[in-house]
C-alpha positions in Angstrom: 124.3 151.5 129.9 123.7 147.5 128.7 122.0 148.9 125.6 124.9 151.0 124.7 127.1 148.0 125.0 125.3 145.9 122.9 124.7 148.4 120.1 128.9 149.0 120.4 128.9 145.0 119.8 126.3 144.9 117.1 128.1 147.7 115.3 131.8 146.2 116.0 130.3 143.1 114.2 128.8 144.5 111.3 131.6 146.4 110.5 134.1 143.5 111.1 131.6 141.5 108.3 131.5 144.1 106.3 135.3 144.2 106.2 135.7 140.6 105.7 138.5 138.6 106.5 141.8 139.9 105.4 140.1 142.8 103.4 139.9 143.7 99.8 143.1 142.1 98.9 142.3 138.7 100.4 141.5 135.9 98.2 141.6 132.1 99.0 144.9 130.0 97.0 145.0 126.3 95.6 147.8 124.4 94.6 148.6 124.9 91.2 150.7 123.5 89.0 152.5 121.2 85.9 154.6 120.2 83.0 156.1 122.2 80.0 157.1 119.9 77.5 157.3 121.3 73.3 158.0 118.2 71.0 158.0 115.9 73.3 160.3 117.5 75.6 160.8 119.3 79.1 161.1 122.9 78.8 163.2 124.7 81.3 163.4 127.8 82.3 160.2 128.9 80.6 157.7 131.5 82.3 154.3 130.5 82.8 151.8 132.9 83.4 147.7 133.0 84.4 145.9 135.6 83.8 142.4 136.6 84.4 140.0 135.3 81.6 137.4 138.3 80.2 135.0 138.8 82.8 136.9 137.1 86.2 139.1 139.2 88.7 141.7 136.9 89.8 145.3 138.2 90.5 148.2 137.2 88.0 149.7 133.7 88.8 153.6 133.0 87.4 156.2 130.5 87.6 159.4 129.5 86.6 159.7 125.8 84.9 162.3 123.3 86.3 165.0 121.2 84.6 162.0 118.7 84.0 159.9 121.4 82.5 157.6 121.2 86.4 155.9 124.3 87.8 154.3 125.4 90.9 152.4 128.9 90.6 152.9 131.4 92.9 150.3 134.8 93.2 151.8 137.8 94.9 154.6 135.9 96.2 152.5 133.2 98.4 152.0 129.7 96.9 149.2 128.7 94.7 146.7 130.3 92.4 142.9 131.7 92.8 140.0 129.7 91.7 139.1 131.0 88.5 139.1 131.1 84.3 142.9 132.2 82.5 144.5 132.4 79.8 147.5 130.9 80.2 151.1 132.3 78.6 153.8 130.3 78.2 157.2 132.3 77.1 160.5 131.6 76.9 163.7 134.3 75.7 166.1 132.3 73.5 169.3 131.7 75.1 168.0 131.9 78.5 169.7 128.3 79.3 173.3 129.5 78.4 172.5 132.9 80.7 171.1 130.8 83.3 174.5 128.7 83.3 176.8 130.9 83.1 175.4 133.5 85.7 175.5 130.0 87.8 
């Protein structure tokens, strides 16, 4: 009966390291962030988007900029970006600060 135990708790435990913590899904976020500026100048209202770089599996980062052209990237909704190589986008639709003020 006390062997059986401890192969149950062996087995629990490999499987639970096998698993890992927070499964597949799960990977560790940093503060990330910055400053838009084109000429010299803050860009609001721009999109900012990380993705993966050839070769790395990270999960896409985005962000909005600020009045002050700041951003703080956010990955599936939670704070912060994956460690990791991106290419970097930064896009912005023409007109977006007139649709932004008057949906306001």
């Amino acid at each position: 009966m006390q062997m059986q135990r401890w192969r149950f708790v062996i087995g629990l435990v490999l499987c639970s390291s096998a698993l890992g913590c927070g499964g597949a899904e799960y990977v560790p976020l940093y503060e990330a962030g910055g400053v838009v500026t084109y000429k010299g100048e803050p860009v609001k209202n721009a999109t900012v988007s990380f993705t993966a770089a050839d070769g790395f599996k990270v999960p896409l980062a985005e962000a909005l900029t600020d009045e002050k052209g700041q951003y703080r990237l956010r990955t599936r909704g939670e704070p912060g970006a994956a460690a990791g190589s991106y290419v970097v986008t930064v896009s912005k639709v023409e007109g977006a600060d007139e649709a932004a003020a008057s949906a306001a």
